[in-house]
ZAVEXNU-589761 format. One record per atom (N, C-alpha, C, CB): residue in one letter; residue number from 1; y, z, x; chain; atom name. Coordinates in nm, 3 decimals. Last residue first. Glycine has a CB too. Layout:
BEGIN
(r 'a',NUM,(Y,Z,X),'A','CA')
...
! end
This chain:
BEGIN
(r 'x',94,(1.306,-1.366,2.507),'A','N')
(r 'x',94,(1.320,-1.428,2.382),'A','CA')
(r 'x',94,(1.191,-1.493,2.339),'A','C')
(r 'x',94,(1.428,-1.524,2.386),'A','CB')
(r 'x',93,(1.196,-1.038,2.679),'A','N')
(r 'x',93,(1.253,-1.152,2.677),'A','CA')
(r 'x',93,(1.244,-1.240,2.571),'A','C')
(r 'x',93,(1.221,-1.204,2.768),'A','CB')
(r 'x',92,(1.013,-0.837,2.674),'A','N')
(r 'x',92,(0.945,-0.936,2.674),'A','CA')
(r 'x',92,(1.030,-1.064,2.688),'A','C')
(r 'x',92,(0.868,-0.929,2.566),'A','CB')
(r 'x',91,(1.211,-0.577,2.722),'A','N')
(r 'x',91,(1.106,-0.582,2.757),'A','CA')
(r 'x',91,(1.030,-0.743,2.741),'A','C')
(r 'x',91,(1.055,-0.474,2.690),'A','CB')
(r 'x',90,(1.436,-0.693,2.616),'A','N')
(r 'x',90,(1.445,-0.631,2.752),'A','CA')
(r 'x',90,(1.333,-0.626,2.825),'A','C')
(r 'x',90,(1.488,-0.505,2.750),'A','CB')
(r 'x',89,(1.356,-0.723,2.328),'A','N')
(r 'x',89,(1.420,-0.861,2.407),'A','CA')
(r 'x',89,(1.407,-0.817,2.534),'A','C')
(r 'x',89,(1.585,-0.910,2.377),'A','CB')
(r 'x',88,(1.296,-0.458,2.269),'A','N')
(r 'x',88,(1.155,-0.577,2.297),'A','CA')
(r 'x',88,(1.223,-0.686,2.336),'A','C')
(r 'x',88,(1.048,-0.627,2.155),'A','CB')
(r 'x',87,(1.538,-0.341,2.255),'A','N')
(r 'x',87,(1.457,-0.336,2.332),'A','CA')
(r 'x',87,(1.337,-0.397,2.366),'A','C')
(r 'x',87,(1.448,-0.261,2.326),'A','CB')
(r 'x',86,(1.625,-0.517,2.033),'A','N')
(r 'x',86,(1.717,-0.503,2.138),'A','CA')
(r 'x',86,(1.615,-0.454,2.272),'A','C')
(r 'x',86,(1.844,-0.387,2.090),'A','CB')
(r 'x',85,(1.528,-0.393,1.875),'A','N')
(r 'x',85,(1.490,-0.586,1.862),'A','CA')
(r 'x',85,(1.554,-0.579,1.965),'A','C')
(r 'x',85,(1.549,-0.718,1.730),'A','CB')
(r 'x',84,(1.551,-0.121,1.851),'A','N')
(r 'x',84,(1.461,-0.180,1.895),'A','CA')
(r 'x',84,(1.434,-0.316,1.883),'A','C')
(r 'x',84,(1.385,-0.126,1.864),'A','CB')
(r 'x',83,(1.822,-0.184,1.729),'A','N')
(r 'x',83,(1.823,-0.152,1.827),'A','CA')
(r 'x',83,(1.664,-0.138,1.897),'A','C')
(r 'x',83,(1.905,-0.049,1.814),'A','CB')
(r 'x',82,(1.797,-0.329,1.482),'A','N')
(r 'x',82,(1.888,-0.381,1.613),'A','CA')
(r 'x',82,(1.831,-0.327,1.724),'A','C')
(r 'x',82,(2.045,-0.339,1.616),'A','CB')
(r 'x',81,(1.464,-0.310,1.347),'A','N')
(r 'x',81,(1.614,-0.253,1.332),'A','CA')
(r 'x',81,(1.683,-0.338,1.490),'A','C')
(r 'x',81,(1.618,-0.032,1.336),'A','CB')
(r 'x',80,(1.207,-0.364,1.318),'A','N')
(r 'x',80,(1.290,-0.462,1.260),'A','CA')
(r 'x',80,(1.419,-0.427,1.262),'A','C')
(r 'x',80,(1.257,-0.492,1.134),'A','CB')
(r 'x',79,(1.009,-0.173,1.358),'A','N')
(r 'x',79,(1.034,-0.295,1.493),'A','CA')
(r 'x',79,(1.170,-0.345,1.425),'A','C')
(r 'x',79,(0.888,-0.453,1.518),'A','CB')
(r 'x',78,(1.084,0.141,1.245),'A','N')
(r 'x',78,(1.040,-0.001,1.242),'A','CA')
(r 'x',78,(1.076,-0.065,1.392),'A','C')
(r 'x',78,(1.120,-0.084,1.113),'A','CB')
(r 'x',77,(0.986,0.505,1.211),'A','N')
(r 'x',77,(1.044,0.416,1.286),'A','CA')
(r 'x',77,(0.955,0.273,1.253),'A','C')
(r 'x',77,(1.045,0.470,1.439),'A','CB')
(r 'x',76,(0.999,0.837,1.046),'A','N')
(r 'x',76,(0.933,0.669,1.066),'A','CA')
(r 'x',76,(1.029,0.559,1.119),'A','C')
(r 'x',76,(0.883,0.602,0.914),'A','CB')
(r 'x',75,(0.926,1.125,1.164),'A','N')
(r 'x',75,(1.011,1.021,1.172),'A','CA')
(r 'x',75,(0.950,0.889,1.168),'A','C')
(r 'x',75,(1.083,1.034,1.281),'A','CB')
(r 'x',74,(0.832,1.391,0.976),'A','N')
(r 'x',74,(0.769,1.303,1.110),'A','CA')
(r 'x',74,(0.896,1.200,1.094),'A','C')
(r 'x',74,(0.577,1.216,1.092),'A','CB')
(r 'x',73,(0.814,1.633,0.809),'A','N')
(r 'x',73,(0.925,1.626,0.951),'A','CA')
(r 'x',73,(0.882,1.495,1.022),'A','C')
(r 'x',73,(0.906,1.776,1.080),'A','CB')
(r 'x',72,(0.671,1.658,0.627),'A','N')
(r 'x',72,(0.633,1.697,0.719),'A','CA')
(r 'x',72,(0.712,1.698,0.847),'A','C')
(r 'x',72,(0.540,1.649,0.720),'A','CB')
(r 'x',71,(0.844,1.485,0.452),'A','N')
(r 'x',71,(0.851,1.665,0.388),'A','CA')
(r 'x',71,(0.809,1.718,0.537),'A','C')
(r 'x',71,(0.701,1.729,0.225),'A','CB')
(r 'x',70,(0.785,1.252,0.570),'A','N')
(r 'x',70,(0.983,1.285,0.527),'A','CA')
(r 'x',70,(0.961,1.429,0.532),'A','C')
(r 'x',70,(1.070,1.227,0.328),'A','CB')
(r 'x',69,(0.578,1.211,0.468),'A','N')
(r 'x',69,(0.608,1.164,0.660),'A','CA')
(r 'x',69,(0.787,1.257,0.640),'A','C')
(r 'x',69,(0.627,0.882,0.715),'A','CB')
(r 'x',68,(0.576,1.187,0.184),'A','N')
(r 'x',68,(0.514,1.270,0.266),'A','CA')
(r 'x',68,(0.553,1.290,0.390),'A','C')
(r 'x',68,(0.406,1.242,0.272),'A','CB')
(r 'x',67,(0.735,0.963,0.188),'A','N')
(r 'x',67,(0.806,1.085,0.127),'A','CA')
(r 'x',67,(0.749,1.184,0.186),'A','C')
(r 'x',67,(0.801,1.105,-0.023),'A','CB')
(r 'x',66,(0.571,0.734,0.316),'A','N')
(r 'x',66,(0.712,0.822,0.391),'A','CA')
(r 'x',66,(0.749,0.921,0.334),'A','C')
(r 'x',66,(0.844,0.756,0.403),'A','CB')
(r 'x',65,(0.352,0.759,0.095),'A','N')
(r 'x',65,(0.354,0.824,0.275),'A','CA')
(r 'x',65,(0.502,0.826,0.315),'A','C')
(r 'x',65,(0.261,0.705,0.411),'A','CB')
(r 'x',64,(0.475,0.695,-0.109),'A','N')
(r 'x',64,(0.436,0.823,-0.129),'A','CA')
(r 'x',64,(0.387,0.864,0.035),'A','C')
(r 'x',64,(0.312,0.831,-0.258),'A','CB')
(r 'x',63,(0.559,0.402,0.006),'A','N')
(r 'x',63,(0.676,0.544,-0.061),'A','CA')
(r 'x',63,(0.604,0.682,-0.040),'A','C')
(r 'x',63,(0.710,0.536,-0.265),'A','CB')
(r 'x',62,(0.323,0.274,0.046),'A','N')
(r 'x',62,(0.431,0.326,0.141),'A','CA')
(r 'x',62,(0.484,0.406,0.059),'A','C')
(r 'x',62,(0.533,0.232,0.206),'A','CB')
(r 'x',61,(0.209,0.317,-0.287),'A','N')
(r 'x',61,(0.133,0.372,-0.127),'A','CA')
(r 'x',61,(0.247,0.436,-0.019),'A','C')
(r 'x',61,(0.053,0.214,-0.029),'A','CB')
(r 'x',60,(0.419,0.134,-0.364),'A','N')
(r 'x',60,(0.390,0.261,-0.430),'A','CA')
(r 'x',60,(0.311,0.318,-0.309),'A','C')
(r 'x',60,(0.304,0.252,-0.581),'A','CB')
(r 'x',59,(0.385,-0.130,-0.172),'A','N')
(r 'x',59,(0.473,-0.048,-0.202),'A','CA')
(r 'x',59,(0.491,0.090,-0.259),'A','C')
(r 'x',59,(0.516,-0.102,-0.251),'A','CB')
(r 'x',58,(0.111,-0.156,-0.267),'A','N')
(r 'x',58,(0.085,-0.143,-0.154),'A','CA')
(r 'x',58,(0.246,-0.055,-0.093),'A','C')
(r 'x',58,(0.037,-0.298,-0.097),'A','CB')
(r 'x',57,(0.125,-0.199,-0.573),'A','N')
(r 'x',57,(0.022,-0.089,-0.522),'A','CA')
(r 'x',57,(0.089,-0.078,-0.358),'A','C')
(r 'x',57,(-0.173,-0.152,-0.532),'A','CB')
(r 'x',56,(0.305,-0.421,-0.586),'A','N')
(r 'x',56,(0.392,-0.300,-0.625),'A','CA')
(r 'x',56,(0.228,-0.163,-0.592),'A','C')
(r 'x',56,(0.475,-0.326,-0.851),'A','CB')
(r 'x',55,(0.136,-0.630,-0.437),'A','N')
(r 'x',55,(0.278,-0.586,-0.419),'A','CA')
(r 'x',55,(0.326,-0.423,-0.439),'A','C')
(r 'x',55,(0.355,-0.669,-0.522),'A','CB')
(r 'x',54,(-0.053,-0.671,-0.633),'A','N')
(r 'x',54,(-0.064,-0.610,-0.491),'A','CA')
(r 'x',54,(0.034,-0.570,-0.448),'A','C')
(r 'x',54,(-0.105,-0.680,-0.395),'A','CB')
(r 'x',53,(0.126,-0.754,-0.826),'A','N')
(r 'x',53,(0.053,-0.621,-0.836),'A','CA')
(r 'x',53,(0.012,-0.579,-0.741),'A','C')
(r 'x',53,(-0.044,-0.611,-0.907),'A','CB')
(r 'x',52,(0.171,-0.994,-0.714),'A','N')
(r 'x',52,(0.300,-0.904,-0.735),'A','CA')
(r 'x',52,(0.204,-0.768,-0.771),'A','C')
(r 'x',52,(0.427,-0.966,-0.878),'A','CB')
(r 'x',51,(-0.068,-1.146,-0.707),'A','N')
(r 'x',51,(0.041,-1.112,-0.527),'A','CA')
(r 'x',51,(0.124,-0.979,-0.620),'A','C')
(r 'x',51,(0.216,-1.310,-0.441),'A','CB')
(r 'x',50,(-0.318,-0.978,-0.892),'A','N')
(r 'x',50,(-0.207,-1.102,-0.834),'A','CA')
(r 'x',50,(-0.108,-1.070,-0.738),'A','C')
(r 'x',50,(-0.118,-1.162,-0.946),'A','CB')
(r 'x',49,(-0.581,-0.923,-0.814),'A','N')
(r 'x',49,(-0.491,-0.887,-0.927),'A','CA')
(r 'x',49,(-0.378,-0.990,-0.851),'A','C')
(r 'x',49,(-0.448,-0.697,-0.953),'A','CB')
(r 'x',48,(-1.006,-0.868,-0.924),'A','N')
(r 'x',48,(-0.859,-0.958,-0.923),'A','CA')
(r 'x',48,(-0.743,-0.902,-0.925),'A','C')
(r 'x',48,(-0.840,-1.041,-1.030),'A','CB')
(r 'x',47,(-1.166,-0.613,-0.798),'A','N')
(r 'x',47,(-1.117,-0.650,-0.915),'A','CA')
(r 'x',47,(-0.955,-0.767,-0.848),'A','C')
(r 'x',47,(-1.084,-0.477,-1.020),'A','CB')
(r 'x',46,(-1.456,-0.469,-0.728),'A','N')
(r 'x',46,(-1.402,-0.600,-0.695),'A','CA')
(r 'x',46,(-1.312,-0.637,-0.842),'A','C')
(r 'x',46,(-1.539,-0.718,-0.653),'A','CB')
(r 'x',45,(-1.575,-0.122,-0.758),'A','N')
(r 'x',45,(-1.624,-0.251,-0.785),'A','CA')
(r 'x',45,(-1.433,-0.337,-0.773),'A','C')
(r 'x',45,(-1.733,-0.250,-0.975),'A','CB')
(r 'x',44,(-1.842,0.110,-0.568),'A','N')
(r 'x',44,(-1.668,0.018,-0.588),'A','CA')
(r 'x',44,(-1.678,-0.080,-0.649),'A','C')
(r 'x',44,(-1.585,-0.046,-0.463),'A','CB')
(r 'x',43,(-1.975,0.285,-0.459),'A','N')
(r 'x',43,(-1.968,0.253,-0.569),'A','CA')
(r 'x',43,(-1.828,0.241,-0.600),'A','C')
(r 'x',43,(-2.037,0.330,-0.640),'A','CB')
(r 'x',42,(-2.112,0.289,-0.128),'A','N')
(r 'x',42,(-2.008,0.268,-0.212),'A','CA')
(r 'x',42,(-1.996,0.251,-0.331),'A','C')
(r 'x',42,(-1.962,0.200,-0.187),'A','CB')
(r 'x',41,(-2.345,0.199,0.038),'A','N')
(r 'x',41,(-2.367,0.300,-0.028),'A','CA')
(r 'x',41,(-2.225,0.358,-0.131),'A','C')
(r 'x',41,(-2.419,0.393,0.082),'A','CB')
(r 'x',40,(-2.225,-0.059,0.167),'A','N')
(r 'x',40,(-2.342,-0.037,0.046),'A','CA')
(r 'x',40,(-2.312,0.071,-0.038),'A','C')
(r 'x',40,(-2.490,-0.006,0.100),'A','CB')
(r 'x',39,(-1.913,-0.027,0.282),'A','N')
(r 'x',39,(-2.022,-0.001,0.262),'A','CA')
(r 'x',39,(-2.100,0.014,0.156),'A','C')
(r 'x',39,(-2.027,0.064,0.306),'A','CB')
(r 'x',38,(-1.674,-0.202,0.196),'A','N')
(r 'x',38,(-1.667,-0.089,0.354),'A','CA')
(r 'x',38,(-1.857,-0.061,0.365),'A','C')
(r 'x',38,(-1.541,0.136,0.311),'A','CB')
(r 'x',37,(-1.583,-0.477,0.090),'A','N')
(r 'x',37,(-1.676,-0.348,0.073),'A','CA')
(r 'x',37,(-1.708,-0.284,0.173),'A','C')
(r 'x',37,(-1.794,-0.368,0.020),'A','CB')
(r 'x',36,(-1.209,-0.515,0.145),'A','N')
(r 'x',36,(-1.377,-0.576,0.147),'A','CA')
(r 'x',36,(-1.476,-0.455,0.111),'A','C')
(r 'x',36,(-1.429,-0.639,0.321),'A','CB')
(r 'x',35,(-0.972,-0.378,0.140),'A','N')
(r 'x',35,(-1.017,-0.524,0.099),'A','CA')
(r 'x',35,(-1.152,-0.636,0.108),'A','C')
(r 'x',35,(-0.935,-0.581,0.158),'A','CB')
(r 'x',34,(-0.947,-0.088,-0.117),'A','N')
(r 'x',34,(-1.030,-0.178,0.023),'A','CA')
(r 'x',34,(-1.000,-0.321,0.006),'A','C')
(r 'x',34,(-1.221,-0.167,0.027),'A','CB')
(r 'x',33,(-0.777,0.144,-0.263),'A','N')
(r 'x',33,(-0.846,0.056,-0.270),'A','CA')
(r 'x',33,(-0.859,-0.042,-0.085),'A','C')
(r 'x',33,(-0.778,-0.016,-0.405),'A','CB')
(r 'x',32,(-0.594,0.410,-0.419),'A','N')
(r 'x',32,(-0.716,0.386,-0.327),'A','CA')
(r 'x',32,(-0.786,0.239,-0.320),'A','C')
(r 'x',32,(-0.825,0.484,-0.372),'A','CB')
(r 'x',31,(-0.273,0.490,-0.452),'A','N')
(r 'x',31,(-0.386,0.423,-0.569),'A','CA')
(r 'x',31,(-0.476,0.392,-0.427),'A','C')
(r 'x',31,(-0.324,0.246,-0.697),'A','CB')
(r 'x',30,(-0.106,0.763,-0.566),'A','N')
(r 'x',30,(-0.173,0.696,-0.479),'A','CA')
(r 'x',30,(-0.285,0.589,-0.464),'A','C')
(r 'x',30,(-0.198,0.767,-0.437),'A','CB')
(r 'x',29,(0.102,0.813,-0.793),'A','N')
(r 'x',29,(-0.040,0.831,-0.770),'A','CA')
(r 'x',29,(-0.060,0.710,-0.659),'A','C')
(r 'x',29,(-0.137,0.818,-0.918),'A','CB')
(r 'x',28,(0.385,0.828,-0.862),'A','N')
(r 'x',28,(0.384,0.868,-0.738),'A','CA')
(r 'x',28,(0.213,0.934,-0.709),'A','C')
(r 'x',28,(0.517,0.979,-0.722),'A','CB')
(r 'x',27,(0.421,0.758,-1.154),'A','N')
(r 'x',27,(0.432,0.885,-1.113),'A','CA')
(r 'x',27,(0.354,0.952,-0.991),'A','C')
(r 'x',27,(0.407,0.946,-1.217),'A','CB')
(r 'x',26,(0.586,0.493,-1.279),'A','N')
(r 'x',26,(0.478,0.547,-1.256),'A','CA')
(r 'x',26,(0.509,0.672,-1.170),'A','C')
(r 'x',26,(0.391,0.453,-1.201),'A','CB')
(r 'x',25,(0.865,0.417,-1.410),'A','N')
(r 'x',25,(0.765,0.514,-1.452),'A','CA')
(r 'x',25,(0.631,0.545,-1.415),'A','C')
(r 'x',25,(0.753,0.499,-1.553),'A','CB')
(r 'x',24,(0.930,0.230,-1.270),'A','N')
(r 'x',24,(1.045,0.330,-1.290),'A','CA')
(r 'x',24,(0.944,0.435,-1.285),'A','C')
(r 'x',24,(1.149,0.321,-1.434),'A','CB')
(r 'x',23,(0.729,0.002,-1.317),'A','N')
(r 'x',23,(0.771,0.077,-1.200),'A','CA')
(r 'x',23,(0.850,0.213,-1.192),'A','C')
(r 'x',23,(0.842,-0.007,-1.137),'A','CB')
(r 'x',22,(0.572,0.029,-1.631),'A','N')
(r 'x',22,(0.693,-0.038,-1.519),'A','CA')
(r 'x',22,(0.642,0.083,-1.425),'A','C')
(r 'x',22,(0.905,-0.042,-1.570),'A','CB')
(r 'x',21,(0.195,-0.024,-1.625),'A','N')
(r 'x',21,(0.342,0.107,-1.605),'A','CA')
(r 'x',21,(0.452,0.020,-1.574),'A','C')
(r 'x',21,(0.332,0.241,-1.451),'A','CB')
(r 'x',20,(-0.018,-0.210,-1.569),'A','N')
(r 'x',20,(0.077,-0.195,-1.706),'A','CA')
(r 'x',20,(0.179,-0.122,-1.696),'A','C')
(r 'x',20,(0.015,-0.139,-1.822),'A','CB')
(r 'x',19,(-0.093,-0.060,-1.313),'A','N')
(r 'x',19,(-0.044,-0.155,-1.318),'A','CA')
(r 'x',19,(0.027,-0.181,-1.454),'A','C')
(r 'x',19,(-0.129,-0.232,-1.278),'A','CB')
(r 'x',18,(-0.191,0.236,-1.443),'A','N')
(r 'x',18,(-0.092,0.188,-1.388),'A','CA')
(r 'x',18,(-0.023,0.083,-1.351),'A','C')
(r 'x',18,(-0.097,0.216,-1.337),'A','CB')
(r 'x',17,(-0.427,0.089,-1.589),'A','N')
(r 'x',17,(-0.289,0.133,-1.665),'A','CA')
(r 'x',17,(-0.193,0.141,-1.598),'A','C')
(r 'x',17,(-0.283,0.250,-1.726),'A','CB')
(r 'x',16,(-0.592,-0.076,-1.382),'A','N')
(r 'x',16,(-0.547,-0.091,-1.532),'A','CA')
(r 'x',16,(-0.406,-0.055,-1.566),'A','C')
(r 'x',16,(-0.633,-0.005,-1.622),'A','CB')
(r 'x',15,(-0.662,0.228,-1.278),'A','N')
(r 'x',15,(-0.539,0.154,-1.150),'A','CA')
(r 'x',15,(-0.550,0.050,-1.322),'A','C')
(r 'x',15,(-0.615,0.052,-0.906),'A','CB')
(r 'x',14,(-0.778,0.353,-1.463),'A','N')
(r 'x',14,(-0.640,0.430,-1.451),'A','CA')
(r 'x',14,(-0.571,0.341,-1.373),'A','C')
(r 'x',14,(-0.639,0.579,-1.383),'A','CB')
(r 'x',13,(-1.025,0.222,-1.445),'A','N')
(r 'x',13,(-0.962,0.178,-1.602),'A','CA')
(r 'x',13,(-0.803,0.268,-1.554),'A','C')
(r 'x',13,(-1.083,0.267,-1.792),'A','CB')
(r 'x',12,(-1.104,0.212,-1.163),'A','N')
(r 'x',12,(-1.113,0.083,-1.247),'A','CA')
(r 'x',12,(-1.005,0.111,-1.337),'A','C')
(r 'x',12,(-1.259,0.051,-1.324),'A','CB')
(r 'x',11,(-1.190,0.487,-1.058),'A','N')
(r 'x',11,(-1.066,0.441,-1.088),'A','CA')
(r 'x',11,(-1.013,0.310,-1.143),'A','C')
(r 'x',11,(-1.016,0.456,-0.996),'A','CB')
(r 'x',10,(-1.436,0.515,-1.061),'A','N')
(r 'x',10,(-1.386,0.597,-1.181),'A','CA')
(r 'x',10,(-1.251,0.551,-1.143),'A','C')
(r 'x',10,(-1.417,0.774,-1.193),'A','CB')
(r 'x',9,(-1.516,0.300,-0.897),'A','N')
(r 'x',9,(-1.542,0.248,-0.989),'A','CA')
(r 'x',9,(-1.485,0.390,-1.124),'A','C')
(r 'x',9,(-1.705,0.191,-0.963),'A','CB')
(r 'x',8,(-1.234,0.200,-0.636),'A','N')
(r 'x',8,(-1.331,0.290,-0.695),'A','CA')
(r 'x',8,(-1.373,0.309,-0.834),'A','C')
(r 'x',8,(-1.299,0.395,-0.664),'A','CB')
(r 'x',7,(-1.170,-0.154,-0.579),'A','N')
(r 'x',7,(-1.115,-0.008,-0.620),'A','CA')
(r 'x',7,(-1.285,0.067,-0.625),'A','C')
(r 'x',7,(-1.006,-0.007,-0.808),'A','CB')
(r 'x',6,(-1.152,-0.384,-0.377),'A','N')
(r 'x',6,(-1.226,-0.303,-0.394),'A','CA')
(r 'x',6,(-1.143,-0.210,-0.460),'A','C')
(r 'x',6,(-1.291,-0.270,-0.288),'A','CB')
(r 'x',5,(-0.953,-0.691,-0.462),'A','N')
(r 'x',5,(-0.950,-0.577,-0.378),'A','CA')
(r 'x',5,(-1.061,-0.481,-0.469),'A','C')
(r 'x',5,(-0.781,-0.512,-0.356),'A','CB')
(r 'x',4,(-0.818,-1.030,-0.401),'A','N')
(r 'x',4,(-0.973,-0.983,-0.456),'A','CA')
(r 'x',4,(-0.932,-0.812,-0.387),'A','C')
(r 'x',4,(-1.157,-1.099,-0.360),'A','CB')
(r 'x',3,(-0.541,-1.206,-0.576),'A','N')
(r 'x',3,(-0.632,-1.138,-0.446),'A','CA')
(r 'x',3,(-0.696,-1.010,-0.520),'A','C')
(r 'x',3,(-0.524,-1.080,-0.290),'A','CB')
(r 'x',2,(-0.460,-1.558,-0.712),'A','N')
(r 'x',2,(-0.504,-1.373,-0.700),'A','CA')
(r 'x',2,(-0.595,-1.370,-0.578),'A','C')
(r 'x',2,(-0.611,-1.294,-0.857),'A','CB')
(r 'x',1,(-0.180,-1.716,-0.797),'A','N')
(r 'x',1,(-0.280,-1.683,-0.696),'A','CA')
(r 'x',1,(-0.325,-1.539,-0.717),'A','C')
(r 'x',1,(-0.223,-1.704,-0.552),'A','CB')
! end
């Protein structure tokens, strides 16, 4: 299965290579892309890539924001830990 995502058209041939990168070795670039055309005046172009490349872009993204969220002092918090599954049971019940 592939999914359709907007990149930026000077980033076409570098998101390419990074995807070719293992993982180990890419080097914490932020990769920019849309899932629809935000606007005309955009010069983006629509490129295929498959669940697992979406995967490892949308993963590479998170990392380089919590590392960021980490340097700036912010705290990232999930729904998915005990103790807030603990508090949305209190609040909304099962």
């Amino acid at each position: 299965m592939k999914i359709n995502i907007w990149v930026p058209r000077e980033e076409v041939w570098g998101l390419n290579a990074w995807l070719k990168t293992p993982w180990e070795e890419t080097k914490g670039k932020s990769i920019t892309f849309f899932h629809d055309k935000p606007v005309k005046e955009m010069d983006i172009v629509q490129v295929s890539i498959s669940i697992s490349e979406y995967q490892k872009i949308v993963d590479n993204n998170e990392e380089i924001e919590a590392n960021i969220a980490e340097q700036i002092g912010w705290v990232q918090t999930t729904t998915i830990d005990p103790e807030t599954d603990a508090q949305l049971q209190m609040l909304f019940g099962d």
